[in-house]
N, C-alpha and C positions, 0 to 999 in steps of 0.2 A: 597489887604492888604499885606504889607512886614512882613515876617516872622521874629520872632527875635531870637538872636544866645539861643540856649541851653544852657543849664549847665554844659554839657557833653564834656569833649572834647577827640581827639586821639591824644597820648602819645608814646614817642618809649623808651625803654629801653635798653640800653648798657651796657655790661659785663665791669666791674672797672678791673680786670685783664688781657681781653686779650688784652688794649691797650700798660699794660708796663713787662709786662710776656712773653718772647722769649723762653722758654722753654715749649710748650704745643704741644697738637697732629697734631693740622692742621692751618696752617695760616688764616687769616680771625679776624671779630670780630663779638661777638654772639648779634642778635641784634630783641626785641620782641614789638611788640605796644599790648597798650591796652588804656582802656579810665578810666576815671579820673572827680568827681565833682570839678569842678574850685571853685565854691564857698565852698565847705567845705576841699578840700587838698587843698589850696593857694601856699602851697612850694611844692621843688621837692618832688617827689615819689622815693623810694628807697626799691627793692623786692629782695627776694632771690629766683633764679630763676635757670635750671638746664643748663651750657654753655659745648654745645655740644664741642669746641674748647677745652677748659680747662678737662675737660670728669670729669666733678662735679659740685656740688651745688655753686654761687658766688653770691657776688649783684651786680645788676644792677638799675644804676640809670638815671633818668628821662634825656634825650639831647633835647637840641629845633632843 
């Protein structure tokens, strides 16, 4: 019997400022997975989450 895909899927999230902010503590950009209902979030995700780069709280939204 072939299994069928989940509901569930993993998701990566990216800091929205340390791609265009040249001014922060360490180069790089802050970047988290986590998982996500495809049938009830259909769009991106977008969390506030804490970017060790920028050394604070930012949002990070859903990349494929």
């Amino acid at each position: 019997m072939a299994k069928s895909k989940g509901a569930r899927i993993i998701i990566t999230l990216e800091c929205t400022e340390c791609r265009t902010n040249s001014d922060k503590r360490s180069p790089g950009v802050s970047r988290y997975t986590t998982t996500k209902n495809r049938r009830n979030t259909t769009n991106r995700l977008e969390l506030k989450k804490f970017c060790p780069n920028c050394n604070r709280h930012t949002v990070h939204k859903e990349i494929k």
